[in-house]
C-alpha positions in Angstrom: 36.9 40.2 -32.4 35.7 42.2 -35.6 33.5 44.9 -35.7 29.9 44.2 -36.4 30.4 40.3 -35.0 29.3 41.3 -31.6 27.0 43.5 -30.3 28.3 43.4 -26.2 31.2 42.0 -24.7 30.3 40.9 -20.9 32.9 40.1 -18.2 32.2 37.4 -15.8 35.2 36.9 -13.3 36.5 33.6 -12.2 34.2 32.9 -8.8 35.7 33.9 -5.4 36.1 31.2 -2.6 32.6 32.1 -1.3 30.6 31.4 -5.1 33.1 28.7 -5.3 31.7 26.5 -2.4 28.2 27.5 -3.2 29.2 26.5 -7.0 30.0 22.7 -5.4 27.2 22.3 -3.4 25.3 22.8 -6.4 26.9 20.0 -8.3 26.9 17.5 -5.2 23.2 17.6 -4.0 23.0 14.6 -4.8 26.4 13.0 -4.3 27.5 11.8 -1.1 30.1 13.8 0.9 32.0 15.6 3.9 31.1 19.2 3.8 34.4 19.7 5.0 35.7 18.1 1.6 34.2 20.8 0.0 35.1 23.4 2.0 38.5 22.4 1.4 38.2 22.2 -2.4 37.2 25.9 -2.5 39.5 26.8 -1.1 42.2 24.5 -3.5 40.2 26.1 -6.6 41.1 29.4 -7.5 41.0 30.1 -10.8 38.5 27.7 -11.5 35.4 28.6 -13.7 31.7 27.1 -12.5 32.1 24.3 -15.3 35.4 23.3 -13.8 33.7 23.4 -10.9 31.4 20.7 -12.5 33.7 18.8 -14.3 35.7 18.4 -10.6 32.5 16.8 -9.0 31.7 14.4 -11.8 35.4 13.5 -11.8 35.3 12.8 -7.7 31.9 10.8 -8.7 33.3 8.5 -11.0 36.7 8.2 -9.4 34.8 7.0 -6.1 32.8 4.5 -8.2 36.2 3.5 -10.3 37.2 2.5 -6.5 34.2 0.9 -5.5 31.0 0.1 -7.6 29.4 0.3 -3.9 30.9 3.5 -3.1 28.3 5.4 -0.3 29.9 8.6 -0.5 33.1 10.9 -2.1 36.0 11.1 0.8 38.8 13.6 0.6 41.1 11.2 -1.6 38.4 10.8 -4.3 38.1 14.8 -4.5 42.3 15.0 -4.2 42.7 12.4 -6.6 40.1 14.4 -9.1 41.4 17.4 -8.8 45.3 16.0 -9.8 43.2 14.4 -13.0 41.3 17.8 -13.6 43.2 20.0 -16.1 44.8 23.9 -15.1 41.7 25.9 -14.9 41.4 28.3 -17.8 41.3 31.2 -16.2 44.7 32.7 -16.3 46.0 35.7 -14.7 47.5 36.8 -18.9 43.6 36.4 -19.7 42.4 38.8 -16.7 44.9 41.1 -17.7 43.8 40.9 -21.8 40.1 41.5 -20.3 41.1 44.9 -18.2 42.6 45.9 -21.1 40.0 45.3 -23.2 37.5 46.9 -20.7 39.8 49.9 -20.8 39.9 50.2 -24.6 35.7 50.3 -24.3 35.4 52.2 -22.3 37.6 54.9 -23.7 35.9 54.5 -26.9 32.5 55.3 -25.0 33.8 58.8 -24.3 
């Protein structure tokens, strides 16, 4: 980052289990499944930003219809199988430490 590029620097952390499953149910309104499945794949998630999140559902979608054009819902392999196709999430725990220190260095700087 240079100076003068940005005018604030905001820090969204990676979603707990909690915004996690509400993050899913979002992106499966419409998309058959367990509950349970879901439950489950918050739990399996951490780490994972919302548009992983996103990316995980579509996968377990399209991996169901891969299956089975007549599909009626996502079961727990579709979601296992999507989340061994889904890359690492992005969020790392180097980046969560560059971000404290960056938070740090504002901070100070504010004083």
């Amino acid at each position: 980052m240079r100076p003068g590029r940005i005018d604030r620097a905001l820090y969204c952390r990676a979603p707990d289990e909690d915004e996690r499953l509400r993050i899913l149910k979002i992106h499966c309104k419409r998309i058959p499944h367990d509950e349970a499945d879901l439950i489950r794949m918050a739990r399996e998630t951490v780490m994972f930003s919302g548009a992983e999140l996103a990316a995980l559902c579509n996968t377990a979608s399209l991996t169901a219809l891969r299956q089975d054009i007549h599909a009626t819902k996502v079961t727990s392999a579709h979601w296992d199988a999507a989340l061994k196709q889904c890359p690492e999430p992005t969020i790392t725990i180097e980046m969560l430490r560059q971000f404290a220190s960056f938070r740090m260095r504002g901070s100070q700087q504010q004083q």
